[in-house]
VEXMI-719244 format. One record per atom (N, C-alpha, C): x, y, z. Coordinates in steps of 0.2 Angstrom, whole numbers, plus 5000, padded with zeros to 4 digits. Atoms other than C-alpha are relative to their C-alpha. Example, Ala and Ser with C-alpha at 12.3 -4.5 7.8 and 13.67 -1.06 7.14 Angstrom:
BEGIN
500449945000
506249785039
500450065000
499649944999
506849955036
499650055003
***
This chain:
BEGIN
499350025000
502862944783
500149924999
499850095002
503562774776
500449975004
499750064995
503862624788
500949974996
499650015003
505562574783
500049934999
500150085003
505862414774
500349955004
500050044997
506062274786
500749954996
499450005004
507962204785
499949935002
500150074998
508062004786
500849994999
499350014998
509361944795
500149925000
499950075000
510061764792
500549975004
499750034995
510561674804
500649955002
499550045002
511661544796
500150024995
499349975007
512961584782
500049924998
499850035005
512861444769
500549984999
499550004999
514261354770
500550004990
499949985005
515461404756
500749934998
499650035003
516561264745
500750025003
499550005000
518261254749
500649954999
499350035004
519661184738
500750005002
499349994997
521261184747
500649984995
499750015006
522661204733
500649945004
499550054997
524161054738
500850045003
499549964996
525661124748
500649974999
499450045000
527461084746
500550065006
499549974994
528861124759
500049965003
499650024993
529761084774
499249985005
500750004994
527761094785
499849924997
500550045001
526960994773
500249924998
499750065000
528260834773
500049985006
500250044994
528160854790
499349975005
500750025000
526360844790
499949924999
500350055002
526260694779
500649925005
499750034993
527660624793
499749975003
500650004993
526360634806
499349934997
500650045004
525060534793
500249945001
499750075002
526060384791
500149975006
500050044993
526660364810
499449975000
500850004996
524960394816
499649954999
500650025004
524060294804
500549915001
499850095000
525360124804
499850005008
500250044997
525160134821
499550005003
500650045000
523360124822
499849964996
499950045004
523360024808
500049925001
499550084998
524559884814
500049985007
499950024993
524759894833
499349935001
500350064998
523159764833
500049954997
499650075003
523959634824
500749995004
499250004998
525459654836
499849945005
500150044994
525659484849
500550015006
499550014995
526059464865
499949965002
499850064997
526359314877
499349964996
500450045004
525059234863
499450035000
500749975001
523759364863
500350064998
499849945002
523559534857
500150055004
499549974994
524659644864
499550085000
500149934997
523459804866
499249984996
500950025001
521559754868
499850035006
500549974996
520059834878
499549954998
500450084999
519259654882
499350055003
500649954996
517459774890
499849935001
500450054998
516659594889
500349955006
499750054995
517859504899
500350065007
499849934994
518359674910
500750014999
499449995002
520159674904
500050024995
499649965005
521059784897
500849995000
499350035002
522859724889
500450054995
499549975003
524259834886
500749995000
499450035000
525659754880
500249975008
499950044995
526259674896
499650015006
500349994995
525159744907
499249995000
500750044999
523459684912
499550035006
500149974995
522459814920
499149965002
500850004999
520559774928
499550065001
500549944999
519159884932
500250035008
499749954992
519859904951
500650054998
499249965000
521559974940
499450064994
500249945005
520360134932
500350025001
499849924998
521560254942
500749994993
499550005006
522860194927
499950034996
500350015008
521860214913
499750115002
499949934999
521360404922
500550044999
499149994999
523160434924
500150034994
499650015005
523760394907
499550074995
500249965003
522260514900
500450075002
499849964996
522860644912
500750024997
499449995005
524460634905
500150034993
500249995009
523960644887
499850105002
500149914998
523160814894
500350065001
499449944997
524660894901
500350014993
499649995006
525560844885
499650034995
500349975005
524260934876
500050065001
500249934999
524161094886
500950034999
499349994997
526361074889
500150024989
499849995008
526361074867
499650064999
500349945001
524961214866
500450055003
499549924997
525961324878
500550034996
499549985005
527461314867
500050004996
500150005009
526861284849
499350014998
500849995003
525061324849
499649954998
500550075001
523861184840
500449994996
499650045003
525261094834
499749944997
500450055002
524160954837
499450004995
500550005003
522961014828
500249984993
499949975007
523961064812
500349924998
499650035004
524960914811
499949895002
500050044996
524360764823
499349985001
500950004998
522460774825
499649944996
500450055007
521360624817
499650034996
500349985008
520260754809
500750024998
499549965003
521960844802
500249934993
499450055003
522760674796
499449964995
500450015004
521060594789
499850034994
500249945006
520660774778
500449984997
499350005006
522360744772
500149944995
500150055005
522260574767
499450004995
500549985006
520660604759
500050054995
499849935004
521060764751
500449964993
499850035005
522360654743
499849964994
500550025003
521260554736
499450044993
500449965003
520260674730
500450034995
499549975007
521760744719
500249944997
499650065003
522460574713
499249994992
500550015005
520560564705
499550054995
500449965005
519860724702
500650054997
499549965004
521560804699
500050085004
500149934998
521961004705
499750015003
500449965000
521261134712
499550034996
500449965007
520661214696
499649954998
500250065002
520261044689
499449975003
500750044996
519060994705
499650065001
500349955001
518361154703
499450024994
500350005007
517961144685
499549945001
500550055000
517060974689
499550015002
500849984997
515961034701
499650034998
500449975003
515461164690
499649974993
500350035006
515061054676
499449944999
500950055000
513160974672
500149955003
500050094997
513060784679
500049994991
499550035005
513960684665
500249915002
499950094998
514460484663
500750045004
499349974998
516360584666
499850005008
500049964991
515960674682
499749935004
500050064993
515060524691
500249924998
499750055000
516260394686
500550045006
499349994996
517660514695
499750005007
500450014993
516360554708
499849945002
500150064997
515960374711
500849975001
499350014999
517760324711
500250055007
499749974993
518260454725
499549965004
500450004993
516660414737
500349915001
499950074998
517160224734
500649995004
499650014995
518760244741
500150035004
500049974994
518360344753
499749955003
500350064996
517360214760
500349965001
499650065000
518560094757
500349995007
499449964995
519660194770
499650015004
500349994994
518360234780
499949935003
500350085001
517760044782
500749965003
499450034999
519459974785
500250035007
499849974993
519660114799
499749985006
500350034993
518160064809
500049934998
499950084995
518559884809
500749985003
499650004997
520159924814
499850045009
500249974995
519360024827
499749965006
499950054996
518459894833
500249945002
499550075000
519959764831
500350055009
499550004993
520659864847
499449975006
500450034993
519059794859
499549924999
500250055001
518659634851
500649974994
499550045001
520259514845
500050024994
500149995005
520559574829
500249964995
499950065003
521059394823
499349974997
500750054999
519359334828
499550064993
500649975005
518459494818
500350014995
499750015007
519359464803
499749924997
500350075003
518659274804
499050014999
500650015002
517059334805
499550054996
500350005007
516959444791
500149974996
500050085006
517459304780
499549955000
500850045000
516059214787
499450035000
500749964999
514859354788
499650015007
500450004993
514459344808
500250035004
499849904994
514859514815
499249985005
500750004994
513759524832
499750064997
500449935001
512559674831
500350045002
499949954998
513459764842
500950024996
499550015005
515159724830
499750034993
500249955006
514159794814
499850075003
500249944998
513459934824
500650065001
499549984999
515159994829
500450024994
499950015003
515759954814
500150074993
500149945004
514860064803
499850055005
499949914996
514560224815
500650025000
499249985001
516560234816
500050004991
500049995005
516560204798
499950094996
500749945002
515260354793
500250045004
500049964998
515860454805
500750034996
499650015001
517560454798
500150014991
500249995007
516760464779
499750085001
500249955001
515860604785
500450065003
499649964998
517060694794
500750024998
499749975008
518460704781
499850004994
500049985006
517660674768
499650064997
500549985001
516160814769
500150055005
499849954995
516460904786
500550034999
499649985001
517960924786
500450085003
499749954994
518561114792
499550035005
500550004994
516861104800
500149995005
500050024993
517361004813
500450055003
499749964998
518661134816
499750055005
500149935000
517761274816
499450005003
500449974997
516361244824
499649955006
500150064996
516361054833
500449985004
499450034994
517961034841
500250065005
500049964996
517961124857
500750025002
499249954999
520061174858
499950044996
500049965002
519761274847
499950105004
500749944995
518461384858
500450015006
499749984995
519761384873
500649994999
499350005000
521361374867
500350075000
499849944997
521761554870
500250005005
499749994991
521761534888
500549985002
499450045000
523361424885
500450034996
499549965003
524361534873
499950065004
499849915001
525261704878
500650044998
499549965004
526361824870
500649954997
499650025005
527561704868
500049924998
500250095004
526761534861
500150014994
499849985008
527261514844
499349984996
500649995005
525961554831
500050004992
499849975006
525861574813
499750075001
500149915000
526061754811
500350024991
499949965006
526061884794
500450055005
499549974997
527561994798
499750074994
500449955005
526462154791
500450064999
499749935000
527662294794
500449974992
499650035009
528862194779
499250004994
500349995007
527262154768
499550054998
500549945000
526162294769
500450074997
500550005005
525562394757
500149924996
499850055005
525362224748
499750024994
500450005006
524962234729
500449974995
499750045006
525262144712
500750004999
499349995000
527162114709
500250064993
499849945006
526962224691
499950065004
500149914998
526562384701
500550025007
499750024994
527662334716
500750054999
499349945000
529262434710
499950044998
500149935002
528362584703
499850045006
500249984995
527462594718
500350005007
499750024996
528562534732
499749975005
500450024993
527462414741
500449955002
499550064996
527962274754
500149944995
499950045002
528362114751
499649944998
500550045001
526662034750
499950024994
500149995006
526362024731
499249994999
500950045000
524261964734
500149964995
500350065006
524361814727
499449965001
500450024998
523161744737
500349925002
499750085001
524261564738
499749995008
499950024991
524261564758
499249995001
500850014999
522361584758
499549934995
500150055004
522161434743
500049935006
499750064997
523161304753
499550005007
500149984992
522361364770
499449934998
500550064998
521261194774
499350035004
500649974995
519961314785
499750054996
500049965005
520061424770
500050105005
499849934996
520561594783
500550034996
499449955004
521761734776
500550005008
499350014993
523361734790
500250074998
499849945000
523761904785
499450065006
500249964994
522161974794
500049975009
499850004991
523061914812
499849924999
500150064999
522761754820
499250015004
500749995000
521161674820
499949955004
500150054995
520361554831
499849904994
500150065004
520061424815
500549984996
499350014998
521961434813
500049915002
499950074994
522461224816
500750035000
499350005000
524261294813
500349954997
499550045004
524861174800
500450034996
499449955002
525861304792
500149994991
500250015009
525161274773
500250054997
499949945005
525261444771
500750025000
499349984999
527061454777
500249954993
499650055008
527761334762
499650044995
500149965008
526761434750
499950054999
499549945000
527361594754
500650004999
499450005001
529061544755
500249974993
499850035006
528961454739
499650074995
500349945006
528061614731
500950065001
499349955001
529661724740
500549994997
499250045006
530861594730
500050034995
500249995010
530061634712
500050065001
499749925002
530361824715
500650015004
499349954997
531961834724
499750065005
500249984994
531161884741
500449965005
499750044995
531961834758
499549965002
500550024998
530761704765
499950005008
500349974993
529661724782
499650035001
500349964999
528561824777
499249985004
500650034995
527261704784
500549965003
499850034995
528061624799
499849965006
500250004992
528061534816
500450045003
499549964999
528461664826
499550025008
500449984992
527761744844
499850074998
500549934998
526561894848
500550065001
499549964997
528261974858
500549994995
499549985005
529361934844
500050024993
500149955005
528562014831
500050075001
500049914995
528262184843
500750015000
499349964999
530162164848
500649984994
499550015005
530962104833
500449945005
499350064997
531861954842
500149944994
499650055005
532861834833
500049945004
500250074997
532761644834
500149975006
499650044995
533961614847
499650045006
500249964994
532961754859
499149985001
500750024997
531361664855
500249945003
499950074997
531961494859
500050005007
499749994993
532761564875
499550025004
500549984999
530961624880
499549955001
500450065003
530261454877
499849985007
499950034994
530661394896
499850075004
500549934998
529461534903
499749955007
500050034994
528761494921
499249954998
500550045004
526961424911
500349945000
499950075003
527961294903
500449965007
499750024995
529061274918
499449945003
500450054999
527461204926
499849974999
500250055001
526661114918
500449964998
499450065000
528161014913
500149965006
499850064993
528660994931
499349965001
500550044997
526760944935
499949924994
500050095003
526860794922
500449974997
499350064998
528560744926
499749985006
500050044994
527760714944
499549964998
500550055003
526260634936
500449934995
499650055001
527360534926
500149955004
499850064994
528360474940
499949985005
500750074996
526960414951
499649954998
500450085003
526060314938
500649975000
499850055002
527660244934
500449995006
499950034995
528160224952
499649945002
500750034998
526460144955
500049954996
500050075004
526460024941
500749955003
499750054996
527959964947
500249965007
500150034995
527659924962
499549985002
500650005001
526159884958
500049895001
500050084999
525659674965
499749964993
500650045005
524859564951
499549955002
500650034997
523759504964
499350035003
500549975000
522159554970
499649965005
500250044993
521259464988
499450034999
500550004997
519359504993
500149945005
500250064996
518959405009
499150025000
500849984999
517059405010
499849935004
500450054996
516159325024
499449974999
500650035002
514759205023
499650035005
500650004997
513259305029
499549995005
500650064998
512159165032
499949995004
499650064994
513059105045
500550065004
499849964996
513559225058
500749985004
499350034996
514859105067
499549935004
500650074998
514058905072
500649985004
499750074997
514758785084
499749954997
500250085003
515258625077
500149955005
499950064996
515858465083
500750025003
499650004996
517158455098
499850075003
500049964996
516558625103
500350054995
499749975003
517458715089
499650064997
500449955006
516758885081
500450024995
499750005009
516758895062
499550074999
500349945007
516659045049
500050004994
499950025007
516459035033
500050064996
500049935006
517159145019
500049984993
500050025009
517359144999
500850055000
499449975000
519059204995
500050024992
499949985008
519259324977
500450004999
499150005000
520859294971
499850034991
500149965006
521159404955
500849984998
499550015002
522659344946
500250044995
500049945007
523159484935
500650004996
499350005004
524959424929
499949944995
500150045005
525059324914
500349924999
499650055002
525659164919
499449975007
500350034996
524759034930
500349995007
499550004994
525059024948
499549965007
500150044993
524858934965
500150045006
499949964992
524359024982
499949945005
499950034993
524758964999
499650035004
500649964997
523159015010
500450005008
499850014991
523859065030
499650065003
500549974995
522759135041
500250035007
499549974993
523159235057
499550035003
500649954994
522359325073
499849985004
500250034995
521959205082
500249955003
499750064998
523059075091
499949955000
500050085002
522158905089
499450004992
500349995007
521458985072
500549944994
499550045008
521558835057
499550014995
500450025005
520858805042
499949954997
500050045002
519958675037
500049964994
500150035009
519758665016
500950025000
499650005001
521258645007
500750075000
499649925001
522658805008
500450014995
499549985008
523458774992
499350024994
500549995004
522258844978
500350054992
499749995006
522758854958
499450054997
500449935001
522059024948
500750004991
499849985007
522459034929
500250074998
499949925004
523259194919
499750024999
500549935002
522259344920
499249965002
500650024999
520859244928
499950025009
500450014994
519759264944
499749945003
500450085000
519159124954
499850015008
500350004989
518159114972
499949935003
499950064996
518559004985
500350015005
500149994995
517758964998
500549955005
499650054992
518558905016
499850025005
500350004994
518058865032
500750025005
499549974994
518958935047
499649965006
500150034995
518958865065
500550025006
499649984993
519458905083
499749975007
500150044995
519358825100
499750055002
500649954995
517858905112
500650015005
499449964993
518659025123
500550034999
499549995002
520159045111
500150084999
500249905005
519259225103
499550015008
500549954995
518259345115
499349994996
500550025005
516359315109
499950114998
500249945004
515859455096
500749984993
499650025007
516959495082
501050035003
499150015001
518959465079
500350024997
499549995004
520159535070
500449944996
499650045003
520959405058
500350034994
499649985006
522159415042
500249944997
500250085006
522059305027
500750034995
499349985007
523759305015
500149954997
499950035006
524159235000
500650014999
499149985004
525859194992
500249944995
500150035007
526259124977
500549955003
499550025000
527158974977
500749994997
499649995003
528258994964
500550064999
499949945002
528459164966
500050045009
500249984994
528659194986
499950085001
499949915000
528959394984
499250014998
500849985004
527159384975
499649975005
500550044994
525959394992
499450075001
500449954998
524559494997
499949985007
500550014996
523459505013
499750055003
500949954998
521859575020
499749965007
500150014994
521159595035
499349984999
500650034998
519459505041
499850005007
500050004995
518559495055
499649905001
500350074999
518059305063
499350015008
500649984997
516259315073
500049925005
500150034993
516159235092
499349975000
500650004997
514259175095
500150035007
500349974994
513959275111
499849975004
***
């Protein structure tokens, strides 16, 4: 008996070319919408000034981070958590209702593909056209057009990571010091990896990243149900689909197979077999259906956004909209409304001052001269408002409690400064061991602007 022929299975599928043909419509104006906000304002925001510096910097060497008027430190991460937390809700409050909106129309890979993409037509020309090049031998033609795309791709990538890293290093100063040539190590380093990532993941990756690197993909289901909006094929209308010359002998739907919806697709997925998980939902193939159902005198819709139950029950737009405010969306809206309106309660009441009391160690508590015991502290003063200010040192807790160093003490804009002061109290005045005291600060120009912090003052025994 013969052993059968031993089957070899491949493990990985060779990734296959994909040409995404150009889309026109309503989606894909609002796509390149999304390209231009997005893009001027990472672009420009780091040229933007504020009270004489730049108005949205992540200083990591200095530990300050500056957003526009506000000025948080390392003790203010829970802001900088927040603000993420926020971005999250609004991520999962848009997937509930419109699916990967973000993805299709909003995402840095979506918005980079596209500007690259562009590029890629402005030089190699078409669909057909950059298909025809790739098929043809190497040539002075083909790598004059091939060295032209990759240069401007570079160009674009290169200009992004230095704008990348203008948001954590002053983007005036890294502008003088490519002119001089003196980028730090860690300034080139950054540099080119945001760069190259940025070349290689629109210009090379591309639906890769989609489809096999970027994890919402992999759980965005758990966040759609029956009535998130999706692109859907409305199959009971186009099914049977077949060429439009056999279409009226035979009576088939309205899908003609032209294959368009599949051309434009960026993932290169077919949207007639259901919804897929490599789906971003940019709606390419919606503009280039309804531009196929213009040129035959078809109603348009045939690719749509639409819902899971509104396909099943036939609902009409006003009955999906009405569906929209579902108890899902319900929550997570209200949950970042209240998240909203705790950070922004918190920031506003938020002090711009910042105290440590830290006691000298060294020195447990001494008797000086006249009989007096002294303490000795270092006082943190963190000024986190942008203007310079003057505190008034007062001390309390202990009735003949004074202070011997000066009690006025000046602190620059957005600076830290430690300063120490001697404490003293008459023997007898405190119980020996430790004391309760309170150290407060209050601006003088600004009396409302005070902090204070509890300490303790040590007895010798």
């Amino acid at each position: 008996m013969n052993s059968p022929e031993p089957q070899v299975v491949h493990m990985y599928a060779a990734r296959e070319e994909i040409y995404p043909r150009e889309a026109s419509g309503r989606y894909a104006r609002l796509r390149w919408l999304f390209v231009w906000l997005t893009q001027l304002a990472f672009y420009c925001t780091p040229w933007l000034q504020w009270n004489g510096r730049q108005a949205l910097l992540f200083d990591l060497g200095a530990r300050k981070f500056y957003i526009f008027g506000l000025v948080l430190w390392p003790q203010d991460f829970i802001y900088l958590a927040a603000l993420l937390i926020i971005c999250a809700y609004l991520l999962f409050l848009a997937t509930a209702v419109a699916g990967r909106v973000w993805c299709g129309f909003a995402c840095p890979q979506t918005v980079y593909t596209e500007i690259f993409l562009w590029i890629e037509r402005k030089i190699e020309g078409k669909r057909s056209a950059r298909m025809a090049l790739d098929r043809q031998p190497p040539s002075a033609s083909k790598f004059a057009k091939k060295s032209a795309k990759h240069l401007a791709w570079g160009a674009v990538a290169l200009w992004t990571g230095f704008t990348f890293v203008g948001y954590f290093t002053p983007i005036k100063m890294l502008g003088g010091e490519v002119l001089t040539l003196s980028f730090g190590p860690w300034e080139w380093w950054w540099v080119v990896f945001y760069s190259f990532a940025t070349y290689g993941n629109a210009g090379w990756m591309r639906e890769q990243v989609c489809k096999y690197m970027c994890p919402y993909a992999r759980f965005q289901s758990s966040m759609f149900d029956s009535d998130t909006l999706i692109i859907t094929y409305a199959g009971e209308r186009g099914e049977p689909r077949m060429p439009l010359s056999k279409k009226k002998e035979n009576g088939g739907g309205d899908c003609i197979d032209c294959s368009m919806c599949v051309q434009v697709c960026p993932t290169g997925i077919d949207i007639r077999n259901g919804l897929q998980y490599e789906c971003i939902g940019c709606a390419a193939c919606v503009d280039a259906c309804n531009g196929v159902m213009d040129k035959v005198g078809l109603p348009r819709g045939l690719i749509r956004y639409s819902t899971e139950r509104a396909m099943t029950m036939h609902y009409t737009p006003t009955e999906i909209r009405r569906r929209t405010l579902r108890p899902r969306v319900r929550i997570y809206a209200a949950i970042l409304a209240l998240i909203v309106a705790a950070v922004g309660a918190a920031l506003y009441l938020r002090v711009p001052l910042k105290l440590d009391v830290i006691r000298d160690r060294g020195a447990m508590g001494r008797e000086v001269e006249d009989g007096m015991i002294e303490n000795v502290y270092r006082l943190q003063i963190m000024n986190t408002s942008e203007r310079a200010q003057t505190y008034r040192i007062r001390v309390s807790g202990i009735a003949t409690l004074a202070q011997v160093t000066p009690d006025l003490v000046r602190v620059d804009a957005t600076e830290t400064k430690a300063y120490p002061i001697r404490l003293r109290t008459a023997h007898g005045a405190a119980h020996p061991g430790s004391n309760k005291i309170a150290v407060e600060l209050t601006s003088v120009d600004e009396p409302s602007l005070h902090v204070k912090e509890d300490a303790v003052f040590i007895v010798p025994r």
